[in-house]
C-alpha positions as CSV (number, residue, x, y, z in Angstrom):
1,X,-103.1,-153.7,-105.6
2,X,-106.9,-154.5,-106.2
3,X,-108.7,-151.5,-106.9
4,X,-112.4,-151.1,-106.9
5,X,-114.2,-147.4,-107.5
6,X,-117.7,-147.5,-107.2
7,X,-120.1,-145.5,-108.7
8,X,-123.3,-144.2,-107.7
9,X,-126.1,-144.3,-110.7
10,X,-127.2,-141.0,-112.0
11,X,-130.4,-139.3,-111.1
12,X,-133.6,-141.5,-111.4
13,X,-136.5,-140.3,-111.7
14,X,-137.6,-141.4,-108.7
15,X,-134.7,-139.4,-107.3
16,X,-136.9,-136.4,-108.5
17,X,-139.9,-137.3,-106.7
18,X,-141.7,-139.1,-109.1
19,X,-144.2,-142.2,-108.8
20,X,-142.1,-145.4,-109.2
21,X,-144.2,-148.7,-109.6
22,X,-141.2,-151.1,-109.7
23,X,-137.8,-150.6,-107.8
24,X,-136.0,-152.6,-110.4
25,X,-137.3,-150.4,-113.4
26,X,-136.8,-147.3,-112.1
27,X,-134.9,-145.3,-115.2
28,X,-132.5,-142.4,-115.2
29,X,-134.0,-138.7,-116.0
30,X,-132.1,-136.9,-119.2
31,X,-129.9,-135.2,-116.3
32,X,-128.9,-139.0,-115.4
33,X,-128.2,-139.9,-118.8
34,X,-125.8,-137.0,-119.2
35,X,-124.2,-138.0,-116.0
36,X,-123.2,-141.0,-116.9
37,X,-122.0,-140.3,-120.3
38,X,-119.4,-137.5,-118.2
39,X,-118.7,-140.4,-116.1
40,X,-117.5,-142.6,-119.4
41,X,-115.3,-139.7,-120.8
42,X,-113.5,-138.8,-117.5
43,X,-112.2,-142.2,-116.7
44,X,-108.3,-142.4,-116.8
45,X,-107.4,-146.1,-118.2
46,X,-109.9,-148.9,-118.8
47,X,-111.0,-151.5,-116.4
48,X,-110.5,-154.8,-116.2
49,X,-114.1,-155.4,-115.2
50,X,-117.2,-153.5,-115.1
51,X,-120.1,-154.8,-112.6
52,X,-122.9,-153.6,-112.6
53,X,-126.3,-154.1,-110.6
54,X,-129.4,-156.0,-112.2
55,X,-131.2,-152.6,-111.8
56,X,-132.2,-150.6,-114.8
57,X,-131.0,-147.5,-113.6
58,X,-127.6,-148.4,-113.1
59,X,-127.0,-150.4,-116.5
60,X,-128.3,-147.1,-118.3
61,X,-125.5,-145.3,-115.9
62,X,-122.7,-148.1,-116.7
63,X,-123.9,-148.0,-120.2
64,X,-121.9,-145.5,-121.6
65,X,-118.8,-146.8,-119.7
66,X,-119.3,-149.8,-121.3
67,X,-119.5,-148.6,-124.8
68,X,-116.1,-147.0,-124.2
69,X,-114.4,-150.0,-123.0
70,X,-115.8,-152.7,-125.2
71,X,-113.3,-155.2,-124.2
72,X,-113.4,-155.0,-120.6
73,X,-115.9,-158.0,-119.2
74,X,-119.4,-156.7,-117.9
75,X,-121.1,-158.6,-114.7
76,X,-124.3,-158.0,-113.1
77,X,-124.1,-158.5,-109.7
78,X,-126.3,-158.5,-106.4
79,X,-125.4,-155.1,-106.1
80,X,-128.7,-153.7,-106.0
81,X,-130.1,-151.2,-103.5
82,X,-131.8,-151.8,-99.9
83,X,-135.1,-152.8,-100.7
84,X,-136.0,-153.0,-97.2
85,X,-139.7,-151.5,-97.5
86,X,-142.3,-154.5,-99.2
87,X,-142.6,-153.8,-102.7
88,X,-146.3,-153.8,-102.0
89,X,-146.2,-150.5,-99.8
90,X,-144.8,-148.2,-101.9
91,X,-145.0,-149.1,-105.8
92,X,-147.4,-146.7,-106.9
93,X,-146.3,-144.2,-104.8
94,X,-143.6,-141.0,-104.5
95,X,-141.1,-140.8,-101.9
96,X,-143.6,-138.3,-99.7
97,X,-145.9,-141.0,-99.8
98,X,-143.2,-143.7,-98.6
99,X,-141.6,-141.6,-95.9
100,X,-143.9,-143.2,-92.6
101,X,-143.2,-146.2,-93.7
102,X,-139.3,-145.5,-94.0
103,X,-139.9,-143.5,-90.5
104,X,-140.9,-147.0,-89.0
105,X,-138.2,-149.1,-90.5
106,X,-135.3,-147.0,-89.4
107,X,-137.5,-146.4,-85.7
108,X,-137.4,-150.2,-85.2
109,X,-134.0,-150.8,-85.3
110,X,-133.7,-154.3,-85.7
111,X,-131.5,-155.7,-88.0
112,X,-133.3,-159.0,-88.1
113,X,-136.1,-157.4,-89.4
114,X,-138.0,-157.8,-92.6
115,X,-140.8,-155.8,-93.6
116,X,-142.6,-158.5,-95.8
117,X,-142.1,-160.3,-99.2
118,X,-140.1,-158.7,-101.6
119,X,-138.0,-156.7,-98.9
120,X,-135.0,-157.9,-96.9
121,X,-133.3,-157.6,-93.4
122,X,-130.5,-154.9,-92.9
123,X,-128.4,-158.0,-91.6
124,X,-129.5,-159.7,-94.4
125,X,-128.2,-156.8,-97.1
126,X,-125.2,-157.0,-94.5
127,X,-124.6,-160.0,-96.1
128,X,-124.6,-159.0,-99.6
129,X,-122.4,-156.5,-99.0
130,X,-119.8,-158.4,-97.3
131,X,-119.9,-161.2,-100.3
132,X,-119.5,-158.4,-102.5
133,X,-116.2,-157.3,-100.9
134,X,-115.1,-160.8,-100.4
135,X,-115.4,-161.3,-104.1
136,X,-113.3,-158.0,-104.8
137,X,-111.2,-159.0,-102.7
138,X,-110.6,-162.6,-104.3
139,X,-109.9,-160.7,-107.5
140,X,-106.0,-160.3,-109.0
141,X,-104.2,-158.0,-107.6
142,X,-103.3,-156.2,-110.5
143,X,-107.3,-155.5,-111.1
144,X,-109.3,-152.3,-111.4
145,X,-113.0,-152.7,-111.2
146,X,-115.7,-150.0,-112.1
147,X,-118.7,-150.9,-109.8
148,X,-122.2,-149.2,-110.9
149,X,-124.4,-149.4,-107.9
150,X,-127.0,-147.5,-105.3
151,X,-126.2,-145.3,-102.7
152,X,-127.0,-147.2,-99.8
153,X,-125.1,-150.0,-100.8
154,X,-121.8,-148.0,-101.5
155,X,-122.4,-146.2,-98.0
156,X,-122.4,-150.2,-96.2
157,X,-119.7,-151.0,-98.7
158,X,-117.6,-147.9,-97.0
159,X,-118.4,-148.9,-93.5
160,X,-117.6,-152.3,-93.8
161,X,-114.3,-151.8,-95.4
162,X,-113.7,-149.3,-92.8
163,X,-115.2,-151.2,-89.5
164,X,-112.7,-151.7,-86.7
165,X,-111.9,-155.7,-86.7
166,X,-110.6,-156.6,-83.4
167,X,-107.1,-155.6,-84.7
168,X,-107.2,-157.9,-87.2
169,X,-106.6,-156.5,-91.0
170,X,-109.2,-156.6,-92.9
171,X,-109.4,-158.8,-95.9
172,X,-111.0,-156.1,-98.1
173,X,-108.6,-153.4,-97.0
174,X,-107.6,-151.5,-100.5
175,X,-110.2,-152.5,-102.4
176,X,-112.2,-149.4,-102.4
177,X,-111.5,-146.2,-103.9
């Protein structure tokens, strides 16, 4: 069976409370770096692909999986976190700063929602999220996949892999580890 572990990147340094000006470029602190490189060493057998978002932070994180598995193929995928505050509102600015705005997404609850250029809809990262699993799920069976991605979208990944479907299986049921 298909088998797809995903992993979370390793501390940022906006994870620490530090001013980010760009969510993309966001880097991993020393702790990160050394949490990734304990990630590479523990893994069991190589993969047969390594995906990766288009984020800096979690390239850095699947860098030294990568180095230990040279042969497996590296992606980049739209695996990227939930941008779903405008850019324009918070680069510049540390989490403390951010968190009304955040308080105002979440308070809104609308799925349809976007807070401005740059930022998307929670139905819309819905949609990411389901292509992703419907491309793990179109892999060979015999396939084990090391994704590096962002909390968020590993928590939607788990839901949607685990939301009830009218009794219907689910086409991406063993896919995630």
């Amino acid at each position: 069976m298909m088998r797809a572990i995903f992993i979370r990147h390793g501390e940022s340094t906006a994870n620490t409370g530090l001013v980010s000006t760009d969510v993309a470029s966001i880097a991993l602190t020393e702790r990160g770096e050394g949490q990734a490189g304990r990630v590479a060493r523990e893994w069991p057998e190589p993969p047969s692909l390594i995906a990766t978002s288009p984020f800096q932070r979690t390239g850095q994180t699947a860098a030294p999986t990568i180095a230990r598995f040279p042969d497996a193929p590296v992606e980049v995928w739209p695996i990227e976190e939930f941008t779903y505050l405008q850019p324009a509102r918070w680069n510049g600015t540390a989490a403390a700063n951010r968190w009304p705005h955040v308080e105002r997404y979440w308070t809104v609850a609308d799925p349809a929602w976007c807070d401005g250029e740059g930022a998307e809809s929670f139905a819309g990262f819905l949609r990411r999220v389901e292509a992703t699993l419907a491309r793990l799920a179109a892999l060979p069976p015999a396939s084990r996949v090391y994704v590096f991605g962002h909390g968020q979208f590993i928590q939607a990944a788990r839901r949607e892999r685990h939301r009830p479907r009218s009794g219907r299986p689910s086409a991406n049921e063993g896919i995630l580890a």
